[in-house]
C-alpha positions as a LaTeX table, in Angstrom:
\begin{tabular}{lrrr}
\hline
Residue & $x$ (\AA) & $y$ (\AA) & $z$ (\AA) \\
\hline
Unk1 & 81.59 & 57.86 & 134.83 \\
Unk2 & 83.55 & 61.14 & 133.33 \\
Unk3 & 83.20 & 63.01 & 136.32 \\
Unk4 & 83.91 & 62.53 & 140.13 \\
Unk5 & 80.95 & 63.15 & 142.46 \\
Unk6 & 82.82 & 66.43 & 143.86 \\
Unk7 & 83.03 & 67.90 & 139.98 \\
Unk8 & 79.08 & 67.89 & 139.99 \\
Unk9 & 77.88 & 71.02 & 141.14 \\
Unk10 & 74.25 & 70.51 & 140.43 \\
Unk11 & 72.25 & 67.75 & 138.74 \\
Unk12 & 68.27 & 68.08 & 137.48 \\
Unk13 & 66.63 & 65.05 & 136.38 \\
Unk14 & 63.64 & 65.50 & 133.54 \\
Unk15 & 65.31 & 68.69 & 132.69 \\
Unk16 & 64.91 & 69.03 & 129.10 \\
Unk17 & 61.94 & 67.56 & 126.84 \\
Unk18 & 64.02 & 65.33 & 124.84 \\
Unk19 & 62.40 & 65.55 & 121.34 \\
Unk20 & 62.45 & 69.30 & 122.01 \\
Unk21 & 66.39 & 68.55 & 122.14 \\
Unk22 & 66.47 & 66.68 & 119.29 \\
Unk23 & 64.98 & 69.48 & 117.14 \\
Unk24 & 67.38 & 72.07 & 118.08 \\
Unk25 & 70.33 & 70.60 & 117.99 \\
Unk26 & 72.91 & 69.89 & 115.39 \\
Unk27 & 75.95 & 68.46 & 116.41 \\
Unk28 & 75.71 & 64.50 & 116.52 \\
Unk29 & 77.46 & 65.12 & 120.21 \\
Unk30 & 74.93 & 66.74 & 121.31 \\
Unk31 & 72.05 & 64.34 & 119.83 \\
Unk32 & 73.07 & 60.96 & 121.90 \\
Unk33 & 74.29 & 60.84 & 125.82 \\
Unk34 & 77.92 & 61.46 & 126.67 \\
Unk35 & 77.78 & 58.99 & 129.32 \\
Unk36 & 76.71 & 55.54 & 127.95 \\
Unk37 & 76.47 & 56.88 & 124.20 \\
Unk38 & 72.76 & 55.73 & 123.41 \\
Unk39 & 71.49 & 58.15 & 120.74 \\
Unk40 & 68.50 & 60.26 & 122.62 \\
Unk41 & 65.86 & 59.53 & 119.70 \\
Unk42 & 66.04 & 55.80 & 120.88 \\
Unk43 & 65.60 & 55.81 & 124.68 \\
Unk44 & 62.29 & 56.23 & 125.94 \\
Unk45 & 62.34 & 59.22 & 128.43 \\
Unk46 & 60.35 & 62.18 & 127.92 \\
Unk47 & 63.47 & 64.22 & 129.07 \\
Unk48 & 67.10 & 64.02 & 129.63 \\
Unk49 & 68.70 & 65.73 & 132.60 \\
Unk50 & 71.30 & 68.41 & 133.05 \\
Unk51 & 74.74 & 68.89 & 135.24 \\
Unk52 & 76.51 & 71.89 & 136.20 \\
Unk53 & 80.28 & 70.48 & 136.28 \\
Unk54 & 82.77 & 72.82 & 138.05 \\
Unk55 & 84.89 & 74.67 & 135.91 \\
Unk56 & 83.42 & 72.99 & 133.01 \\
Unk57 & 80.29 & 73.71 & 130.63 \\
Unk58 & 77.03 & 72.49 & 131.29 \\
Unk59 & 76.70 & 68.57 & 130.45 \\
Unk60 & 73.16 & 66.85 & 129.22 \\
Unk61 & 73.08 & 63.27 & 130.06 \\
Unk62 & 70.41 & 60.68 & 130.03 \\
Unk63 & 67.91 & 60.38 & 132.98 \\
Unk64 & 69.45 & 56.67 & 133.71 \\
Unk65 & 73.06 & 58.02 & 133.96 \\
Unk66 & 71.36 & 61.03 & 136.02 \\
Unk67 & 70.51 & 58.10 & 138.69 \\
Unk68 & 73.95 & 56.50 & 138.50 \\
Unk69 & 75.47 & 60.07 & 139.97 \\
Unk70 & 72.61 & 60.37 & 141.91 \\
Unk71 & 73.80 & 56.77 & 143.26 \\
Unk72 & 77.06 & 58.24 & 144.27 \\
Unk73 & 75.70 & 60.72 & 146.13 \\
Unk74 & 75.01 & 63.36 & 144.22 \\
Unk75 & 71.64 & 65.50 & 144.84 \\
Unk76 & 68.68 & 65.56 & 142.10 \\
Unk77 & 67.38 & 69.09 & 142.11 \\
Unk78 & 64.20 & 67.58 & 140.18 \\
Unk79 & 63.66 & 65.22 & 143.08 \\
Unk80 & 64.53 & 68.51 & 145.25 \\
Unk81 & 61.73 & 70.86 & 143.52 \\
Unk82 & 58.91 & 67.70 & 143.66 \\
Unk83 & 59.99 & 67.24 & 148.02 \\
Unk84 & 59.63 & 71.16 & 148.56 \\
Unk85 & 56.46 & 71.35 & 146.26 \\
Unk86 & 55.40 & 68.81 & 148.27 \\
Unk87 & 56.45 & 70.20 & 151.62 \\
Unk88 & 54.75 & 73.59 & 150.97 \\
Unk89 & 51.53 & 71.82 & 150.17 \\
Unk90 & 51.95 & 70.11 & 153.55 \\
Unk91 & 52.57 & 72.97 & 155.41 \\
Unk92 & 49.99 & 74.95 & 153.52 \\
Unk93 & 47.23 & 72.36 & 154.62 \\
Unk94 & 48.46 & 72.50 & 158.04 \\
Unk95 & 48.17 & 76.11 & 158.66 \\
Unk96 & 44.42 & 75.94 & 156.94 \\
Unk97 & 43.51 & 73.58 & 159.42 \\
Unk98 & 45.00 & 75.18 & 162.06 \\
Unk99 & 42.49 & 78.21 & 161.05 \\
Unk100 & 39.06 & 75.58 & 160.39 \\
Unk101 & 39.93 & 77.12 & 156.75 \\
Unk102 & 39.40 & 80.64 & 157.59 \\
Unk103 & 42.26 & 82.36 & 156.65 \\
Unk104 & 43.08 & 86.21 & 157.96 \\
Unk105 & 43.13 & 87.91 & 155.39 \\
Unk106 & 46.75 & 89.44 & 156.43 \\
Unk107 & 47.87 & 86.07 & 155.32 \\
Unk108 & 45.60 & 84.96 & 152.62 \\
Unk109 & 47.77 & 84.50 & 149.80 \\
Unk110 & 49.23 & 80.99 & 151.06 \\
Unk111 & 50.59 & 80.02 & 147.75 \\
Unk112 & 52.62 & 82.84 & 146.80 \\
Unk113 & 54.96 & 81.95 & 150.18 \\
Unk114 & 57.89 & 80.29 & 150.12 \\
Unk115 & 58.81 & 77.79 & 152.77 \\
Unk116 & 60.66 & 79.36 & 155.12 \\
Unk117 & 57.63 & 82.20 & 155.51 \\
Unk118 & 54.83 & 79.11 & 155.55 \\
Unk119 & 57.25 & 77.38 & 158.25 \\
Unk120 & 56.91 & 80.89 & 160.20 \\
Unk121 & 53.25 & 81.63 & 160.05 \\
Unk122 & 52.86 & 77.64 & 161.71 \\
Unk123 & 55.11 & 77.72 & 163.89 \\
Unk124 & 53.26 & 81.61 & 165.01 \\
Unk125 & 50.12 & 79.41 & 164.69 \\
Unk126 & 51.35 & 76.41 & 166.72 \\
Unk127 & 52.53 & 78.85 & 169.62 \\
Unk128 & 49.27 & 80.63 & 169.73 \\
Unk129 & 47.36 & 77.62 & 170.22 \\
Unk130 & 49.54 & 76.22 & 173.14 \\
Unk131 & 49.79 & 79.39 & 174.56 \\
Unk132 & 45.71 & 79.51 & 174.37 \\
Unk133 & 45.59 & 76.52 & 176.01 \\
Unk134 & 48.30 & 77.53 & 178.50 \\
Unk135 & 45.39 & 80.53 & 179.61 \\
Unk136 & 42.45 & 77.96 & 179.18 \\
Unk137 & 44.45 & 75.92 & 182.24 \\
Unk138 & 44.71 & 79.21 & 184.65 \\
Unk139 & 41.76 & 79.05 & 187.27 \\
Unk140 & 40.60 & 83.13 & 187.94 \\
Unk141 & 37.24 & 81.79 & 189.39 \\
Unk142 & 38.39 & 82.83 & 193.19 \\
Unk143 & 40.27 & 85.77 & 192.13 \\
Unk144 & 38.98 & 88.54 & 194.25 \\
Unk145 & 39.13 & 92.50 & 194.08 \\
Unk146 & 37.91 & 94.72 & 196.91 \\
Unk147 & 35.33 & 97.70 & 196.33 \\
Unk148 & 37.47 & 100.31 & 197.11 \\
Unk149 & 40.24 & 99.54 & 194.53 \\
Unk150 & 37.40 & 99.72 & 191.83 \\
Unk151 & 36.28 & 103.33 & 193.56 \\
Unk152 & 39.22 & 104.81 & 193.98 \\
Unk153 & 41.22 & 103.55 & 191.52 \\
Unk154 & 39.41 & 101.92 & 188.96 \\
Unk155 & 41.47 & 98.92 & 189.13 \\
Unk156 & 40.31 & 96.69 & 186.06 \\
Unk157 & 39.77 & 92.64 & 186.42 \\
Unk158 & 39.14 & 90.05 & 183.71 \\
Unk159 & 39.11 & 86.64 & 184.85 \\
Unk160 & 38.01 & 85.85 & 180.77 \\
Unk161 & 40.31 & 88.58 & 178.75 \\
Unk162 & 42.52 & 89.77 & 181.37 \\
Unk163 & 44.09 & 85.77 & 182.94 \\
Unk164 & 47.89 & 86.56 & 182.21 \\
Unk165 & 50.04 & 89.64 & 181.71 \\
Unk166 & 50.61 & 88.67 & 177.88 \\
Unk167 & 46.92 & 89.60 & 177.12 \\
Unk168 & 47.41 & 93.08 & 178.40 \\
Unk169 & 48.74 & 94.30 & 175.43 \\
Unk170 & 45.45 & 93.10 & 173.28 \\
Unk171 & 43.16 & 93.69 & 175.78 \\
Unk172 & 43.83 & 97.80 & 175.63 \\
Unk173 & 44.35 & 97.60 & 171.77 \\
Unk174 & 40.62 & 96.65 & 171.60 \\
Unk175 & 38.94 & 98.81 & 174.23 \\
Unk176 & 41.67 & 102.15 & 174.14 \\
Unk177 & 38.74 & 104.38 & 172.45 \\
Unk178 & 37.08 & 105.41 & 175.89 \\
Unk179 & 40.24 & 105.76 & 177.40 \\
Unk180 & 41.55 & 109.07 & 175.59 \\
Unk181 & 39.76 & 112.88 & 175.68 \\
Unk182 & 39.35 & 113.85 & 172.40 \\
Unk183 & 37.53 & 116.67 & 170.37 \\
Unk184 & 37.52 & 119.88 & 168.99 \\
Unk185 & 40.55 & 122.06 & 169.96 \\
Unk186 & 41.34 & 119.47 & 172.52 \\
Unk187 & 43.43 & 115.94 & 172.54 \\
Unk188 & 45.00 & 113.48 & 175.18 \\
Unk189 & 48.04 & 111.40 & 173.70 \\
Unk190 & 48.09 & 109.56 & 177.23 \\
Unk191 & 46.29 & 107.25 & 179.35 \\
Unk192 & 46.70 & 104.92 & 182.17 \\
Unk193 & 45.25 & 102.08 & 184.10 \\
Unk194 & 45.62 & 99.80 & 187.01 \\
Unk195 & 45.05 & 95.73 & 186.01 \\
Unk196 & 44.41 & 92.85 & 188.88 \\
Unk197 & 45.93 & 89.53 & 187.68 \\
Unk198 & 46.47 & 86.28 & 189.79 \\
Unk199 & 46.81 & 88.48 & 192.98 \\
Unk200 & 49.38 & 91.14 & 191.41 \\
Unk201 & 48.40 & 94.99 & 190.53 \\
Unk202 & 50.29 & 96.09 & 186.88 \\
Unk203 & 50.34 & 99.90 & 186.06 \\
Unk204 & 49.67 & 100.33 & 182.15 \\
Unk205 & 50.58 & 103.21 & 180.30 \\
Unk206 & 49.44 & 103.64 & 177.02 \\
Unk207 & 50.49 & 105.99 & 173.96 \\
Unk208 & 48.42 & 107.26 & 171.43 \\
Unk209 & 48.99 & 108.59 & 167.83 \\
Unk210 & 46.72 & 111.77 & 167.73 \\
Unk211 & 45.36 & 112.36 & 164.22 \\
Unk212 & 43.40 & 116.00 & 163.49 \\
Unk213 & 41.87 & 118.03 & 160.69 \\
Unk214 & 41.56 & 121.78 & 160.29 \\
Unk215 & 37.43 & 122.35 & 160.09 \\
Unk216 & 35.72 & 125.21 & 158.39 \\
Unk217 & 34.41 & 126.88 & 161.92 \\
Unk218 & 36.39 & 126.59 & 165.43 \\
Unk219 & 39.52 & 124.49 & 166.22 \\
Unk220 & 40.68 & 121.64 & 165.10 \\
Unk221 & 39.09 & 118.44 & 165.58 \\
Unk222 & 41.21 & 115.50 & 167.37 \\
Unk223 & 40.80 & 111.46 & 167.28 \\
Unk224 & 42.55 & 108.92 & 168.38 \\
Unk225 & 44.58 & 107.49 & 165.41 \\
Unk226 & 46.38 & 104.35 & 166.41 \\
Unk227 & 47.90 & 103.46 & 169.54 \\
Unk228 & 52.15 & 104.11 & 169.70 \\
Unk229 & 52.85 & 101.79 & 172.40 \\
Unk230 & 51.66 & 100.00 & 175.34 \\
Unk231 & 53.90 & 99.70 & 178.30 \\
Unk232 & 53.27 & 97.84 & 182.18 \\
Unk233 & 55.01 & 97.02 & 185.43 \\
Unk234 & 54.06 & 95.08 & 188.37 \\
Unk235 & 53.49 & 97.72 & 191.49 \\
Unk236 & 52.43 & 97.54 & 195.12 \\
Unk237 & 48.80 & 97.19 & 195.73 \\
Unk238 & 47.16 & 100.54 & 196.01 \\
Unk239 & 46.48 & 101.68 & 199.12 \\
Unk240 & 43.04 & 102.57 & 200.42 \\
Unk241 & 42.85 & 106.25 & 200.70 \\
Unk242 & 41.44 & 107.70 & 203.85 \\
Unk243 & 37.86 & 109.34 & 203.71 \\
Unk244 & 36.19 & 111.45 & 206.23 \\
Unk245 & 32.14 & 111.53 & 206.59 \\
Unk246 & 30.50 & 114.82 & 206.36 \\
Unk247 & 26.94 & 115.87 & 207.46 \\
Unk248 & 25.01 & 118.79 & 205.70 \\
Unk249 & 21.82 & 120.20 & 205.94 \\
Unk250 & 20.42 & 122.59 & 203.71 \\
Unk251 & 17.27 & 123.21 & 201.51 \\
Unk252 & 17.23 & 123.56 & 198.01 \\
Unk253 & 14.60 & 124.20 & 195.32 \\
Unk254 & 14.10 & 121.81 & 192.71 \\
Unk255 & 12.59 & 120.89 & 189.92 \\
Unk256 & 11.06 & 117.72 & 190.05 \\
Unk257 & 13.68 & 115.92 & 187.33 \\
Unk258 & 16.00 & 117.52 & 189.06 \\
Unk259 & 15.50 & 116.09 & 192.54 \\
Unk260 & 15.40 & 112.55 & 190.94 \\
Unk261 & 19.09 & 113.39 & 189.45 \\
Unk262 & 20.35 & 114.79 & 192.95 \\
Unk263 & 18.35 & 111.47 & 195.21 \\
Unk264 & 20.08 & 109.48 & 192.54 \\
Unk265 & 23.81 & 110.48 & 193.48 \\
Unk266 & 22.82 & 110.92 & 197.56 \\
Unk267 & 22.04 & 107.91 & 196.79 \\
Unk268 & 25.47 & 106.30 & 195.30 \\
Unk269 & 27.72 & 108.29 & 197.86 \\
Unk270 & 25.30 & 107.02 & 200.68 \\
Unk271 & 26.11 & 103.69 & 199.21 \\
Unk272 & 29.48 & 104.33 & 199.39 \\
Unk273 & 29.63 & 105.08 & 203.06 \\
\hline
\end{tabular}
């Protein structure tokens, strides 16, 4: 062997096309293999491999002197390329399977990933799934809120979207539309809620990005753009708020829609008592 196995900086098996070789070159060096000296046009390889010797110039070798370095423990880049083409195609088929085949879109271009970013979206994947599980497993069948927390508060409970404090986030992000006041020449940038989880009370506050345009006539007109961020902490459980009953009598004249519309709320505040 001409060089030691700590002169090889890289070796590449099938490297070259060797008849390609053969037609380019020359020098009658360059036209058999340094190593064992058979002439390339009489081995029987397609290619011929390449090293990268330190501090010297690049070397061409046969592919059967390739595995004698590769014996000494030197690493084969073409073997290399094949295990990580390999590997990706693995991981690729993983991840589709992971999704029954339907890819987000935000992700859809598997192929043009390298490794490390394929290893990332599965192991994102894998974590998601066992964390789904993890909330499949929590029991919220006996979790219990009492009337006057809805009524006074408008304390929220899930027991499907709402099981664990790490769907909070997710849960807002897909209902936040009813939660701000916007229109023309008016916007709210901030809302808040009260969630019941396992027994515990979480205040939410949540941020909006306000977007607007100028219109031809009147003010201009607000929306909610995005949301900014989405923030919560564990409190105290809201107290019920004292409430006094109150008796009036008076007449009124009505129309007769109109009486339907006032029975209707006598009616909730009566139920309410």
């Amino acid at each position: 062997m001409k060089f030691k196995k700590e002169e090889v900086i890289q070796l590449r098996k099938n490297f070259m096309g060797r008849l390609s070789w053969i037609k380019v070159k020359t020098k009658k060096s360059d036209l058999k293999c340094p190593e064992c000296k058979r002439l390339y046009s009489d081995i029987q390889d397609e290619k011929i491999a390449l090293m990268i010797i330190k501090g010297k110039s690049n070397q061409h070798l046969c592919n059967d002197c390739a595995d004698k370095y590769i014996k000494l423990g030197v690493e084969d880049l073409d073997k290399k390329v094949k295990d990580n083409k390999q590997i990706k195609k693995d991981i690729i088929l993983e991840i589709k399977n992971m999704y029954n085949q339907n890819i987000p879109y935000r992700i859809k271009k598997l192929d043009e990933y390298n490794i490390e970013k394929l290893t990332n979206i599965r192991d994102e994947k894998l974590k998601s799934i066992e964390h789904q599980k993890f909330l499949n497993s929590i029991n919220s069948s006996n979790w219990k809120l009492e009337e006057y927390l809805v009524e006074q508060y408008q304390v929220i409970m899930d027991k499907t979207y709402l099981k664990h404090t790490s769907q909070i986030p997710d849960y807002f992000h897909d209902c936040y539309q009813d939660m701000f006041d916007c229109g023309q020449g008016y916007a709210q940038n901030e809302a808040n809620a009260i969630v019941f989880i396992n027994d515990k009370f979480y205040s939410v506050e949540i941020i909006a990005e306000i977007g607007s345009q100028k219109q031809d006539r009147g003010e201009r007109l607000y929306w909610v753009e995005n949301l900014e961020s989405i923030e919560f902490e564990e409190i105290e459980k809201p107290k019920k708020k004292p409430s006094t009953i109150y008796k009036y009598n008076f007449n009124v004249e009505l129309l007769a829609e109109d009486k339907i519309v006032l029975d209707k709320i006598i009616e909730e505040y009566c139920d309410k008592i």
